[in-house]
C-alpha positions in Angstrom: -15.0 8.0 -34.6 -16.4 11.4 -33.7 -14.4 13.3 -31.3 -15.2 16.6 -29.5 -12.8 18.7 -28.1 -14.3 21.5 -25.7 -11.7 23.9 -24.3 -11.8 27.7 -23.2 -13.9 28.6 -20.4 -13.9 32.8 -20.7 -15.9 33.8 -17.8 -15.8 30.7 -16.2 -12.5 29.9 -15.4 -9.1 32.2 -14.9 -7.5 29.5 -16.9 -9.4 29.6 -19.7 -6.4 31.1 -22.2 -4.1 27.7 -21.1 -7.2 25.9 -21.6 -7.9 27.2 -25.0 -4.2 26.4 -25.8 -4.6 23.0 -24.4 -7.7 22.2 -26.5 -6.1 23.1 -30.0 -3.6 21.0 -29.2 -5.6 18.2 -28.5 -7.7 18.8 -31.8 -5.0 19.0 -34.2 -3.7 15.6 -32.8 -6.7 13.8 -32.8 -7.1 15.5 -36.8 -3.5 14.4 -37.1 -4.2 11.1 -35.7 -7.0 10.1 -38.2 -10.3 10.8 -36.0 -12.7 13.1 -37.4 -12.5 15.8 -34.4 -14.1 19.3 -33.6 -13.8 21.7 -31.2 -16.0 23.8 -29.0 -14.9 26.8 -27.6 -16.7 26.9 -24.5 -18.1 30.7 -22.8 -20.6 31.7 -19.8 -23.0 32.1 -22.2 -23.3 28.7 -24.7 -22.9 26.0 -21.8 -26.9 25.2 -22.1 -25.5 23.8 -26.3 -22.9 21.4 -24.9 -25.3 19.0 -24.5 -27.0 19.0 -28.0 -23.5 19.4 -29.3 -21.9 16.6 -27.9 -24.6 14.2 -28.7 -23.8 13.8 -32.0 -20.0 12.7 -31.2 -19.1 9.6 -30.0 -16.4 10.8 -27.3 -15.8 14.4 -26.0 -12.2 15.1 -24.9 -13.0 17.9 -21.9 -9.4 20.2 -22.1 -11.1 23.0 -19.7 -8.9 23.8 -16.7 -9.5 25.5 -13.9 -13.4 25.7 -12.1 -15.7 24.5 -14.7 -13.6 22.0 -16.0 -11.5 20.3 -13.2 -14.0 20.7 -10.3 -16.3 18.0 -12.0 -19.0 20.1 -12.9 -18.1 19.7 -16.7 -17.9 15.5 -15.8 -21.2 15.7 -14.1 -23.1 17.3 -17.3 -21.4 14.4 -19.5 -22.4 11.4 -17.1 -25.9 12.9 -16.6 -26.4 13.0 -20.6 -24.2 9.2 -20.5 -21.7 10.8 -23.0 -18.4 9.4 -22.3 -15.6 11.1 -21.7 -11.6 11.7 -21.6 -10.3 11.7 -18.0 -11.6 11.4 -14.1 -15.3 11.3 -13.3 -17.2 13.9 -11.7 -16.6 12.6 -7.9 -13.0 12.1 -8.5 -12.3 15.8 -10.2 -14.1 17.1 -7.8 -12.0 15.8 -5.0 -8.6 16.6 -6.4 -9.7 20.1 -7.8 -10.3 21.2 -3.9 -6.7 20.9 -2.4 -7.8 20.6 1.1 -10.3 17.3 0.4 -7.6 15.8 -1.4 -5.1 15.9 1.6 -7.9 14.8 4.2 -6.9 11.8 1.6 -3.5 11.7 1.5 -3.1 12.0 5.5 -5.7 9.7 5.8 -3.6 6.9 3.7 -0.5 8.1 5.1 0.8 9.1 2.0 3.7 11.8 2.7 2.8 15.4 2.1 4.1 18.7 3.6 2.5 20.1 6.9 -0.7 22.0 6.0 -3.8 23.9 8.0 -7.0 26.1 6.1 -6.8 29.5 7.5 -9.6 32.5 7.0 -7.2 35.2 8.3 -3.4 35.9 9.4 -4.1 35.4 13.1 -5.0 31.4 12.0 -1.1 31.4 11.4 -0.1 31.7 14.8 3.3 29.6 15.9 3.6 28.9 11.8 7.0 29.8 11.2 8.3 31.4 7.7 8.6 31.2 4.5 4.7 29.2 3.6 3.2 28.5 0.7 -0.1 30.2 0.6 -2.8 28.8 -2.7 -6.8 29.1 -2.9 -8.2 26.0 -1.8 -8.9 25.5 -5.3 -7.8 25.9 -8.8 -4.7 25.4 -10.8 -1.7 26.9 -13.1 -0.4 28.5 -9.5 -2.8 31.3 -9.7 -3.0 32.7 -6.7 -0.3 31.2 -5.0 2.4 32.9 -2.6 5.6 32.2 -1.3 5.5 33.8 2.1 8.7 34.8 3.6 7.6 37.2 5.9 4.3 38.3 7.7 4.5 41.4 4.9 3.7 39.1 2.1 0.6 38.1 3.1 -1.0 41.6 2.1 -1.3 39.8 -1.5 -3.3 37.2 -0.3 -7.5 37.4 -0.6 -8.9 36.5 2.6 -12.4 36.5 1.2 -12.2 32.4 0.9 -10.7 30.2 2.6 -7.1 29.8 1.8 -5.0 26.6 2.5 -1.2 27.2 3.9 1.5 24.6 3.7 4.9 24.9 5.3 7.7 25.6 2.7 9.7 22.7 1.9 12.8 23.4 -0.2 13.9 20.5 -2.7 13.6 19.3 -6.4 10.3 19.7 -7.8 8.8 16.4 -9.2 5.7 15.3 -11.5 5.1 12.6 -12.8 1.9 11.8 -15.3 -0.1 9.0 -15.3 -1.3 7.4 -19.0 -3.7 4.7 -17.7 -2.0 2.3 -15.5 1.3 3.3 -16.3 3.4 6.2 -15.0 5.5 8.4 -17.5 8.9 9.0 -16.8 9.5 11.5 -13.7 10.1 15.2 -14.8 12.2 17.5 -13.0 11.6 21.1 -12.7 14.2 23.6 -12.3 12.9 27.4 -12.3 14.9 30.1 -13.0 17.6 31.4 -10.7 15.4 33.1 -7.4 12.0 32.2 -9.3 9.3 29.5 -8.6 7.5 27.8 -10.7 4.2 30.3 -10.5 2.4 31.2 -13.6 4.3 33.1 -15.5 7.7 30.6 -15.4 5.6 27.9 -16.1 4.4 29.5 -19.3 7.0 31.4 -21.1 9.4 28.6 -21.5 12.3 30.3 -19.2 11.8 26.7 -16.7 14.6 23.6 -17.0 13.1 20.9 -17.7 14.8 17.0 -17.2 12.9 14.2 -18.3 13.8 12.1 -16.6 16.2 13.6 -14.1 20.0 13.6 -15.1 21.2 13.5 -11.3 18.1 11.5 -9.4 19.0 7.7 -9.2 16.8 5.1 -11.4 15.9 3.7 -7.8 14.3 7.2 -6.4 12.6 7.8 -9.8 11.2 4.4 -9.6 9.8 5.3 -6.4 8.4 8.8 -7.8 6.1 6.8 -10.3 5.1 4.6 -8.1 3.8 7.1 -5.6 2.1 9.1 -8.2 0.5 5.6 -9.8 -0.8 5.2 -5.7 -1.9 9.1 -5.3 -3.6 8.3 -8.7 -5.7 5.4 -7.8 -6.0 6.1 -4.1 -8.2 9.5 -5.7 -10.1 7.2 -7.7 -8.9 8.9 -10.8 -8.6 7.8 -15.0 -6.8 7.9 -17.7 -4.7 10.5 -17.0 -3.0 12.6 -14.1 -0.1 14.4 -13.2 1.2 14.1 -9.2 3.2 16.9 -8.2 5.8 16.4 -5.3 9.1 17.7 -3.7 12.0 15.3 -2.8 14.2 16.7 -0.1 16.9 14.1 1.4 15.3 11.3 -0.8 12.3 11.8 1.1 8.9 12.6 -1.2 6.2 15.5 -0.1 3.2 15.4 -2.5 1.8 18.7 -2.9 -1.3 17.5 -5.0 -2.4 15.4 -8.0 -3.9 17.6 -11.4 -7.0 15.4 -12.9 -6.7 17.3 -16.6 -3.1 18.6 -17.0 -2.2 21.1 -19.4 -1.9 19.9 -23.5 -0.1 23.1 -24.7 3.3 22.6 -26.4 4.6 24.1 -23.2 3.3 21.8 -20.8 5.0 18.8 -18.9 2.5 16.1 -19.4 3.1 15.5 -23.3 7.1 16.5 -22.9 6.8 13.3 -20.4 4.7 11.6 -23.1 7.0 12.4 -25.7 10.4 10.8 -23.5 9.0 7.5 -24.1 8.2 8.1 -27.9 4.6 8.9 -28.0 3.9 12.1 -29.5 1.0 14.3 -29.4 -1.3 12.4 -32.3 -0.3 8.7 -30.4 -1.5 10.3 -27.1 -4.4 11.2 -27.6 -5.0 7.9 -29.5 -4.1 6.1 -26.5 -6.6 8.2 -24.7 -9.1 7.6 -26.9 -8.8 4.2 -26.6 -8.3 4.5 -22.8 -12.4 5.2 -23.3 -13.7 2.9 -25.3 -12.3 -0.1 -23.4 -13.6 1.5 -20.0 
């Protein structure tokens, strides 16, 4: 089988180095795992060859975070040229990429997440009390994002689009991935001391990571994967996901669900993967195969 890995973005996405990163990592696994893979290091300038590039493969593996590759327009390209393809269609992406749809969806289906509101300038917070997290309405890798403790910190934030704010909720940051039908076991994410986990922690390997939690009961991690397997399905997403959420008094908050999560050697998603004994190369073989029975 014929895989095609496209990764990068440059000029598309502000995630395009992770996404690069992600891909590699991806193609050396599926090399590693037998399939007869090659990569495509997608720009602003050669997205008119994807098309006559992927035709010849029999599967393209989409590792492109960020707009471009997580907002379904990558998806929509494939299932207009009926190439199949490695995670969430084009409706589904698109829904999850733009924070604010996706918790229309979770309110909606009652499913817990933390107080929220899309504001175009500081007057819209009126009667919101501090600290807030501040984010774009869409994108990923916590570009962007804010902790606002005070009024004074929201001179770093660009007005010029709509920008969603959620109250601050203080507690142990969950995710949990989604392989399939099954959720991988619940990783726990402790920054460093006075630190979130925004770009640059989540990155340069200074982050705790427990997978699965050493001090978070069987019974409440149980109940951590099974939200994320409902979040998952209730977005109409595939073969893979990662749900982030915040428990706080053994109560769940999800903040929102990541269609293509990051590949790299750093990320959670294939340490969550690997807890249960499937490294990288059997992965992306189950992936695969995730596919070809769909």
């Amino acid at each position: 089988m014929k895989i095609l890995v496209i990764y990068g973005g440059f000029g598309l996405s502000p995630e395009a180095e992770i996404s690069k990163n992600s891909g590699l990592a991806v193609l050396n696994a599926c090399k590693k795992a037998g399939y007869e893979a090659e990569g495509f290091e997608l720009n602003k300038d050669n997205i008119d060859y994807i098309i006559n590039k992927a035709e010849s493969f029999d599967l393209v593996a989409p590792m492109l975070h960020g707009k471009f590759g997580e907002d379904g327009h990558i998806q929509k390209i494939l299932e207009n040229a009926e190439i199949p393809f490695i995670g969430s269609g084009s409706v589904s992406s698109q829904l999850c990429f733009n924070k604010a749809a996706a918790k229309n969806v979770f309110d909606n289906d009652s499913i817990p997440t933390p107080k929220w509101k899309i504001i175009h300038k500081i007057d819209d917070l009126a009667g919101w009390n501090y600290p807030l997290v501040i984010k774009p309405t869409e994108g990923g890798s916590s570009i962007g994002v804010v902790i606002a403790k005070t009024q004074d910190d929201l001179t770093k934030v660009d007005f010029n689009s709509p920008i969603l704010v959620e109250e601050y909720i203080k507690g142990q940051e969950l995710t949990v991935g989604i392989l399939g039908d099954v959720a991988l076991p619940v990783a726990e994410i402790i920054p460093p001391e006075n630190r979130w986990f925004d770009y640059e922690v989540k990155y340069n390997n200074t982050t705790q990571e427990n997978i699965p939690p050493k001090y978070i009961s069987e019974g409440i991690q149980k109940q951590a994967q099974e939200l994320a397997l409902k979040v998952h399905n209730l977005c109409g997403c595939r073969h893979l996901s990662r749900v982030d959420m915040i428990l706080k008094d053994n109560q769940f908050f999800v903040l929102e669900i990541n269609t293509l999560p990051g590949m790299t050697p750093e990320s959670i998603y294939p340490k969550s993967a690997k807890a249960i004994g499937l490294e990288m190369p059997g992965l992306v073989k189950q992936l695969i195969e995730l596919v070809v029975e769909w």
